[in-house]
C-alpha positions as CSV (number, residue, x, y, z in Angstrom):
1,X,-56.3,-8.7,9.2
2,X,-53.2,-10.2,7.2
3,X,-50.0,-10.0,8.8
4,X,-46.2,-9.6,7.7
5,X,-43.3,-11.5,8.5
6,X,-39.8,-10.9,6.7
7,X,-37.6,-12.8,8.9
8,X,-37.8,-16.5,9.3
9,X,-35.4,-19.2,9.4
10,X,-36.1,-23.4,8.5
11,X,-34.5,-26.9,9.0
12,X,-32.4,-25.5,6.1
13,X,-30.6,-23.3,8.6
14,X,-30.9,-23.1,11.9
15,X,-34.8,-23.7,12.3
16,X,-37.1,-26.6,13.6
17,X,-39.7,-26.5,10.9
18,X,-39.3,-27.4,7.3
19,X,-40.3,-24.9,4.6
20,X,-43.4,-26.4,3.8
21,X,-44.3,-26.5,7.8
22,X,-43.5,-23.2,8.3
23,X,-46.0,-21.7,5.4
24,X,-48.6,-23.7,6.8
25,X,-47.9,-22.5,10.3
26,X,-47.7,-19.0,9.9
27,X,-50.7,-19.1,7.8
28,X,-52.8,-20.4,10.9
29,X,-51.8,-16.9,12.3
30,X,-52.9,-15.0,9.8
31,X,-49.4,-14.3,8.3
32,X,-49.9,-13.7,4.1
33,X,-47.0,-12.2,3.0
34,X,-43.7,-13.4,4.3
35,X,-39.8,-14.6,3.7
36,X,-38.3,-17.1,4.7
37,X,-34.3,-15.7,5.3
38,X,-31.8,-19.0,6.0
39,X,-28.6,-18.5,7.3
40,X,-26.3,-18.4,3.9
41,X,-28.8,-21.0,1.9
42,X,-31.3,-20.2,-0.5
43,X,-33.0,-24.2,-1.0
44,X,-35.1,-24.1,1.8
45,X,-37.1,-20.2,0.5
46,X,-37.8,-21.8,-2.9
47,X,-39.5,-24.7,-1.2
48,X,-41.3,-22.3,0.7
49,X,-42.0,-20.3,-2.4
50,X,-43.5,-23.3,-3.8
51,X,-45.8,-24.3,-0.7
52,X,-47.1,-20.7,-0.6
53,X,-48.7,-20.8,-3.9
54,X,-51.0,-24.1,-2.9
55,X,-51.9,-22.1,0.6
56,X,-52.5,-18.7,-0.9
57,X,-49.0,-17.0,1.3
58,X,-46.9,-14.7,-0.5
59,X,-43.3,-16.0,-0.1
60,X,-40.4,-13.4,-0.7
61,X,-37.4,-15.1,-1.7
62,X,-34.7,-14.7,0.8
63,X,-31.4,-15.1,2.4
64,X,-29.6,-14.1,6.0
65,X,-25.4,-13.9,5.0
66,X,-22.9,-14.0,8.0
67,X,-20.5,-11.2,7.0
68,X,-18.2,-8.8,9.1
69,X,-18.1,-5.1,9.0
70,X,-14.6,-3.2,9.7
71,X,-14.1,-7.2,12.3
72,X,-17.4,-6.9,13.8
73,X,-19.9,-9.4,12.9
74,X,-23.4,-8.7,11.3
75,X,-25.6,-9.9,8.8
76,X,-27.3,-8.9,5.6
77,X,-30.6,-9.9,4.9
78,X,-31.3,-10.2,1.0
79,X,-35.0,-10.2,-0.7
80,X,-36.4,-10.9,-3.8
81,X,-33.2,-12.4,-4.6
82,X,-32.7,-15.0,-7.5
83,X,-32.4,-18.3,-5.6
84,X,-30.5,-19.9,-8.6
85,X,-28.0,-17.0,-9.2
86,X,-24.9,-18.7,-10.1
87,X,-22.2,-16.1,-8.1
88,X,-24.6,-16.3,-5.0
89,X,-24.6,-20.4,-5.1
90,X,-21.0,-20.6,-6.2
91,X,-20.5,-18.8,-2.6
92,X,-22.9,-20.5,-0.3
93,X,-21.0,-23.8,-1.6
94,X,-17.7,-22.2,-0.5
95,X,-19.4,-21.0,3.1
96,X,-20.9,-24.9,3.5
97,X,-17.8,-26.2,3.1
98,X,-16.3,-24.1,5.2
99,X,-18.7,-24.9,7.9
100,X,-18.0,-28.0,7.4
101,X,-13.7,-27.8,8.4
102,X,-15.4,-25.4,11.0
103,X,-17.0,-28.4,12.5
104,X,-14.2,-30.4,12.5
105,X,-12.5,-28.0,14.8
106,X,-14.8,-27.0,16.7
107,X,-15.6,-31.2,17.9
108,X,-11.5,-30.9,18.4
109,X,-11.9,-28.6,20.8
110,X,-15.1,-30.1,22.9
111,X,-12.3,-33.2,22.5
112,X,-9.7,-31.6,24.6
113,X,-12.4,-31.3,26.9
114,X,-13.5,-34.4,27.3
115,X,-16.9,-33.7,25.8
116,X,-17.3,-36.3,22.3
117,X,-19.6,-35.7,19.8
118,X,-20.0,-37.3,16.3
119,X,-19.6,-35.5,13.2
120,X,-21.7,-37.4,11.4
121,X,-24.7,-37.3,14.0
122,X,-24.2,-33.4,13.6
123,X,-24.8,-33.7,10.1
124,X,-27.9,-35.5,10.5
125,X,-29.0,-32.9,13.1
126,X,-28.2,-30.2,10.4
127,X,-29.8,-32.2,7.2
128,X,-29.7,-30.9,4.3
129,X,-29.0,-27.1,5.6
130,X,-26.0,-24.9,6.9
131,X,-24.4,-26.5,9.6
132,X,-24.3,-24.1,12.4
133,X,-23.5,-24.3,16.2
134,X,-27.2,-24.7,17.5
135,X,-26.8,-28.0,15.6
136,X,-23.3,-28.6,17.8
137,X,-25.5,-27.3,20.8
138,X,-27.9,-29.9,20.3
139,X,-25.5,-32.4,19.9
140,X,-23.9,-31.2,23.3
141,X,-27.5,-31.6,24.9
142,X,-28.4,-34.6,23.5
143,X,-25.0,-36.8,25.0
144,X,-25.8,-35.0,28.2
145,X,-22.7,-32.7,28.5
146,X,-25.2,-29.6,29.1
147,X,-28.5,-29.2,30.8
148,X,-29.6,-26.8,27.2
149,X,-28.8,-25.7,24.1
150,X,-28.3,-22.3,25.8
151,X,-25.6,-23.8,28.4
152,X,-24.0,-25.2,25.5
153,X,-23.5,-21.6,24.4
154,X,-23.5,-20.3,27.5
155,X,-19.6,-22.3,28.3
156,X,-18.5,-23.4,25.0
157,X,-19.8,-22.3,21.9
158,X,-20.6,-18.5,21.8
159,X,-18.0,-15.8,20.7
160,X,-15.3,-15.7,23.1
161,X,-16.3,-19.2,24.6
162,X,-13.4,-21.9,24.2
163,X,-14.7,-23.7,21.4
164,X,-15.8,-21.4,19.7
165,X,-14.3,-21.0,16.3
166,X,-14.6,-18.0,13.7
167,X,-16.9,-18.2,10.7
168,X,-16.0,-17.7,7.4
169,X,-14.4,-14.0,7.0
170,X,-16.9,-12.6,4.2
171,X,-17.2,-8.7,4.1
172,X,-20.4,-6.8,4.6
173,X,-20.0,-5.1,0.9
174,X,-19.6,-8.5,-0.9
175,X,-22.2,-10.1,0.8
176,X,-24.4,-6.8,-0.1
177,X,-22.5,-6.9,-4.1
178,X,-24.0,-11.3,-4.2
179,X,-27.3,-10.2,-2.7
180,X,-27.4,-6.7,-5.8
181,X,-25.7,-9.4,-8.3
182,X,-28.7,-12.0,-7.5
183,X,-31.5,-9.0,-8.2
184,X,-32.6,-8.4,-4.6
185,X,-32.3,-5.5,-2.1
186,X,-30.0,-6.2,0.6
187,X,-31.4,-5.1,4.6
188,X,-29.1,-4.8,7.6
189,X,-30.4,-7.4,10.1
190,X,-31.3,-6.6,13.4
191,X,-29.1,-4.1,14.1
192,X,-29.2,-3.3,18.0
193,X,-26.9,-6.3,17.8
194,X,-24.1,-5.2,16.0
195,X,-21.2,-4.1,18.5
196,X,-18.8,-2.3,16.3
197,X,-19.5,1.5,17.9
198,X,-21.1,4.4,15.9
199,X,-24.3,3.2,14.5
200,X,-24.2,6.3,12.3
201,X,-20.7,5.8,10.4
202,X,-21.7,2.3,10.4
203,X,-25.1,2.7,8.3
204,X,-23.4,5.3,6.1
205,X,-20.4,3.5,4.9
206,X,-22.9,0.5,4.3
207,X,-24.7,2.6,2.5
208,X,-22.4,3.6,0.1
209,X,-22.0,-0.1,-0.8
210,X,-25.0,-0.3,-1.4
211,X,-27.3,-1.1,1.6
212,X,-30.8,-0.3,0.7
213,X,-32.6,-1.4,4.2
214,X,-32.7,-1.3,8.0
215,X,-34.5,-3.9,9.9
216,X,-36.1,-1.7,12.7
217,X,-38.7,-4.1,14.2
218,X,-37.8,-7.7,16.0
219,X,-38.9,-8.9,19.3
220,X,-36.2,-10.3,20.9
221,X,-33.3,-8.7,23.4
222,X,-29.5,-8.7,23.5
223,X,-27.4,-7.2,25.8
224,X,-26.3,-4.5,23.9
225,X,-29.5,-2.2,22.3
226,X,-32.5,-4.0,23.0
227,X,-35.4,-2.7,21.2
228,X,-38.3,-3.6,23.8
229,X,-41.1,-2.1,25.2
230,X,-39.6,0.5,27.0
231,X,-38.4,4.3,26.1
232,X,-35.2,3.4,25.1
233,X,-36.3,1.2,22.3
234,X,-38.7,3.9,21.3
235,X,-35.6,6.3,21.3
236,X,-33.4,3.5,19.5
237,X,-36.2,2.9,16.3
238,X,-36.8,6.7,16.1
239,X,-33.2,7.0,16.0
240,X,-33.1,3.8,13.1
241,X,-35.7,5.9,11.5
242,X,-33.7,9.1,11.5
243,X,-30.5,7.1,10.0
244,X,-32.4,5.4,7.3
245,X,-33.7,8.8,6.0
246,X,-30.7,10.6,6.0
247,X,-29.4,7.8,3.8
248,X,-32.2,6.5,1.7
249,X,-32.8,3.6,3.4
250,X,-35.9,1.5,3.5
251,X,-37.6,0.1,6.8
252,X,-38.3,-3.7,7.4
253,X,-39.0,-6.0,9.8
254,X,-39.6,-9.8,10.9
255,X,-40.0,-12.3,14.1
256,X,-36.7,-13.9,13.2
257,X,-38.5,-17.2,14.3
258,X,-36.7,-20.4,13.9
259,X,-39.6,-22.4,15.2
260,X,-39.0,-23.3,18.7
261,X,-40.5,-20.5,20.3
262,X,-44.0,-18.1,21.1
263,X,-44.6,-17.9,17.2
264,X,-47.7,-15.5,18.4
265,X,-45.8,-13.8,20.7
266,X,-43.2,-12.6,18.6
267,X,-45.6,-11.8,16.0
268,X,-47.8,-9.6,18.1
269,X,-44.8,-7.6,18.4
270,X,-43.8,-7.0,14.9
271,X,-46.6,-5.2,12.9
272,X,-45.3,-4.5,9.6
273,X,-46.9,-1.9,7.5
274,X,-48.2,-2.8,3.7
275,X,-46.0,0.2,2.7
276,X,-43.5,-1.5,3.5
277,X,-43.7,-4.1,1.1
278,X,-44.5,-1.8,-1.2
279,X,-41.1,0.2,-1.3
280,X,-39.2,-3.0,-0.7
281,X,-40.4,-4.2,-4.2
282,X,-40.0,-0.6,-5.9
283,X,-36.0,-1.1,-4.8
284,X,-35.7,-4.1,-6.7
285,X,-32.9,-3.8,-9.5
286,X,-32.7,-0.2,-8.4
């Protein structure tokens, strides 16, 4: 039986595999239709694209942008979008750059705390993608400050942590305008992780702006709404359900793999129906 994925992420964001590694992996699980979502990038889904058509895998072009929603961080998954779209590139080459000054401070910081990294090794961690802090992590990790990439997090690098440093302050309704302006449907990622309060409000307002999707299946847990195995996760995707009815909003879902971990055991819990697909492609340009 062919399986969906619609989350995924490559060396061009945050990921260990290359586009053209990833299509062949997850087609050795029987994956035929997927997207490959970067963090705030579009080159590394039209490599993908291309590798799918030799190895008979439907690749949905894709992005994942970092935006905030009334100060809370979230992020907007776009499909179908037009990976050239001039307004979409124009901003991912204002986000890089900002990553980039981000870095800066951020290897300031470690600095003060005795902890010296290179920028430019970093950058070759990163490659050709969006530099991010698992790059910084690995950095960390690989000059023996921290035992893992998750300690690096853990003390230093995740929100809150000393090092940290805020990312670029783009709004949840522009980041949903590029994705609409670039012809795709824009999804709300993951959403047991967004912290701002009433889920409700929150997908409404969004909504409005036009929002189009929820993402109601992923594997993974956070310490806030973890949608798991248990009754509560039943209660939270019958409740994600409920919301995207009462405002017209698709259902999707994906592994969010970035290629360093149990590829079949994230995909064993994300079974995606073909409707699915289906209605994602009717609300394109809609």
């Amino acid at each position: 039986m062919s399986k969906i994925d619609l989350h995924m992420h490559t060396t061009y964001s945050d990921g260990t595999k290359t586009p053209e590694e990833l299509v062949t992996y997850i087609k050795s699980f029987g994956v035929r239709i997927a997207a490959v979502t970067d963090h705030d990038i579009t080159d590394g889904t039209k490599k993908a694209i291309e590798a799918g058509k030799g190895l008979g895998v439907e690749m949905i072009p894709g992005i994942e942008i970092n935006c905030l929603h009334n100060g809370n961080r979230m992020e907007i998954l776009g499909y179908y979008i037009d990976p050239d779209n001039k307004p979409l590139n124009n901003k991912i080459s204002e986000m890089r750059n900002f990553r980039e000054t981000r870095l800066d401070r951020i290897i300031d910081k470690l600095k003060s705390l005795n902890m010296e990294i290179l920028k430019e090794r970093v950058m070759e961690i990163a490659g050709e993608g969006s530099i991010g802090r698992p790059h910084i992590a690995r950095a960390l990790l690989e000059k023996g400050y921290v035992n893992t990439q998750a300690e690096a997090f853990d003390k230093y690098l995740a929100d809150g942590k000393s090092c940290n440093v805020d990312r670029m302050k783009l709004s949840a309704q522009e980041a949903i305008s590029l994705i609409r302006g670039a012809g795709g449907v824009a999804v709300h990622s993951h959403p047991g992780f967004f912290k701002g309060g009433n889920l409700k409000k929150h997908f409404h307002e969004l909504a409005q702006s036009g929002l189009r999707g929820i993402e109601v299946i992923y594997p993974y847990p956070d310490s806030f709404r973890y949608p798991d195995n248990s009754s509560r996760a039943e209660s939270f995707f019958n409740f994600l359900k409920q919301v995207g009815k009462e405002n017209n909003l698709l259902l999707t879902g994906g592994t969010d793999f970035h290629g360093d971990n149990d590829y079949k055991e994230l995909l064993d819990c994300v079974d995606i129906p073909a409707e699915w697909i289906n209605r994602l492609k009717e609300a394109v340009n809609k």
